[in-house]
N, C-alpha and C positions, 0 to 999 in steps of 0.2 A: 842818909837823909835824902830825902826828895824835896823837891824844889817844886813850887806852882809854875814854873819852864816849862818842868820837866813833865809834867801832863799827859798822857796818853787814857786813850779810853783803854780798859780793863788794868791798870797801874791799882798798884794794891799800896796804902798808906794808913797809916795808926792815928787815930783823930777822936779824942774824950775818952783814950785807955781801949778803945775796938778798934779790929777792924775792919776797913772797910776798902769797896772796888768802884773806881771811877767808872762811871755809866756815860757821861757826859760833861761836857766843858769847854767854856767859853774866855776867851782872853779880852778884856774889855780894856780900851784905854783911856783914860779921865780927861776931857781937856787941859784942869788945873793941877789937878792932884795925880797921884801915882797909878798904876795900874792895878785892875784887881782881874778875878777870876773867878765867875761864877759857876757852879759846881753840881753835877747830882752823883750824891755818893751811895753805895748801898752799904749797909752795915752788915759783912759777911756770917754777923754770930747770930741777927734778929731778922736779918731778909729784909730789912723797913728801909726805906729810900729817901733819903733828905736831900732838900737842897741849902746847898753854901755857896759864901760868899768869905773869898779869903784876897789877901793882898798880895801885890806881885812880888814876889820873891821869899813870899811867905814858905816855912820849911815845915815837912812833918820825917819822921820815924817810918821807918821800911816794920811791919809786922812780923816779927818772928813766925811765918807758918812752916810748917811741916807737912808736908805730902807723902802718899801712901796710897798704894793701889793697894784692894782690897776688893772683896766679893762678896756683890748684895744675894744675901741668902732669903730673909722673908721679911714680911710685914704683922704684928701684933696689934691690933686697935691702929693709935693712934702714931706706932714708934717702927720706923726699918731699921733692921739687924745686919750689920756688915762683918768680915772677917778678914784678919790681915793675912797675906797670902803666903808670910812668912814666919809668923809667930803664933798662927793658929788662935788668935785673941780677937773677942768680938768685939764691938762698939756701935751704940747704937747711936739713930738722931731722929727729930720729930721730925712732922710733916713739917712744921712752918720751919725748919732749916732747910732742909729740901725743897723749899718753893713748889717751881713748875718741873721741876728736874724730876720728881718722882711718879711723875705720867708719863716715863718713859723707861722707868726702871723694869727689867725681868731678871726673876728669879737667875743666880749664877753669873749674873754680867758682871766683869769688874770692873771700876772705875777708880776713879782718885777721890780718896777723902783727904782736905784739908783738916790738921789740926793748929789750932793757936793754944799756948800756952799748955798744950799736953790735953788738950781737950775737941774732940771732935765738932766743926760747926758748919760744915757745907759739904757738897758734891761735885764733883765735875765728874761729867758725862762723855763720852766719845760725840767728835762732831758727828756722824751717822749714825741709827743703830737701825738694823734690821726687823721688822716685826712682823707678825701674818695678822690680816685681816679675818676678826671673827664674826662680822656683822658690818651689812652694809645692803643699799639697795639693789635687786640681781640688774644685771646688765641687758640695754635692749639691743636690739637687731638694728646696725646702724650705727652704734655709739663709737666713737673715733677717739683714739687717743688725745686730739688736738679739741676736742667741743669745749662741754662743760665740767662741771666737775659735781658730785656729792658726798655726803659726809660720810663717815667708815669709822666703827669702832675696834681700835687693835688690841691686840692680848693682855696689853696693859691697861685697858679700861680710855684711854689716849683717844680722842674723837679729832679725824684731823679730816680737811677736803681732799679726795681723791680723784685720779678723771672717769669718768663714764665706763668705760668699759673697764674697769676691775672687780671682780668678785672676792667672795670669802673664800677662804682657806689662801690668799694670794699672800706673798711675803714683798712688803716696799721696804724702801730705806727713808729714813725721814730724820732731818736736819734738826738733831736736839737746840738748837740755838733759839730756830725759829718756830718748830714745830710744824713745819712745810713737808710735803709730799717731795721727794727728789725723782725716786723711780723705783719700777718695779723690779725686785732681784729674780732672777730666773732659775 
């Protein structure tokens, strides 16, 4: 059981049978009354993000997940195909489980699929991932690592700001979290 104490951003708790990853959280104390704790949670199985409001020392349920590294093989329409790296078994999940995580997906990367309840319903991504620039504006005479920046479309379709002087075919690293440029891999 978790405790609204116990709060941390990315703390994972069971709240109307899903669930769900603290985003944000605020510990508020009442003049008269007791304390509460205002909330945004994301609901790990639908991506949708609510805000709550729960009382101090209010308790939820740790969620039975299950983790498994696995390997994103392809995309169908609207559905990505993963494979477990040990049982050779595929499973799949929509884009809207995937969020923003799947503008970073390439073919063969492995990552962590969470499952609840024996059923597949998120991604986690590696904090980096490697990707080459396939489109972007050519670089001028002049342009310094330190100026400005323009936008770059990567292998993944992933359109992120890059600085000036990097061309196509160049490979950066870029921070799945934020989707920020880190640097270029050489």
């Amino acid at each position: 059981m978790i405790s609204t104490s116990e709060f941390r951003k990315g703390t994972k708790i069971e709240y109307k049978e899903d669930p769900y990853e603290i985003i944000d959280f605020q510990h508020v104390k009442m003049a008269r009354g007791g304390a509460i704790v205002r909330s945004k949670i994301k609901n790990l199985r639908t991506g949708s993000i609510i805000e709550g409001t729960f009382k101090g020392g209010e308790r939820f349920n740790t969620p039975q997940l299950e983790e498994k590294t696995m390997q994103y093989l392809y995309k169908q329409a609207d559905t990505y195909f993963f494979m477990d790296m040990e049982s050779y078994e595929q499973s799949s999940l929509t884009a809207g489980q995937l969020g923003d995580s799947k503008r970073f997906l390439r073919e063969n990367m492995e990552v962590r699929v969470l499952y609840y309840r024996g059923s597949p319903i998120t991604v986690e991504l590696p904090m980096f991932v490697e990707l080459k620039i396939v489109q972007t504006a050519p670089d001028i005479r002049g342009d310094t690592a330190t100026g400005g920046s323009k936008p770059a479309v990567l292998e993944t379709g992933a359109i992120i700001k890059v600085p000036l002087h990097l061309k196509e075919a160049d490979v950066v690293k870029v921070d799945t979290r934020t989707g920020e440029y880190i640097e270029r891999v050489k």
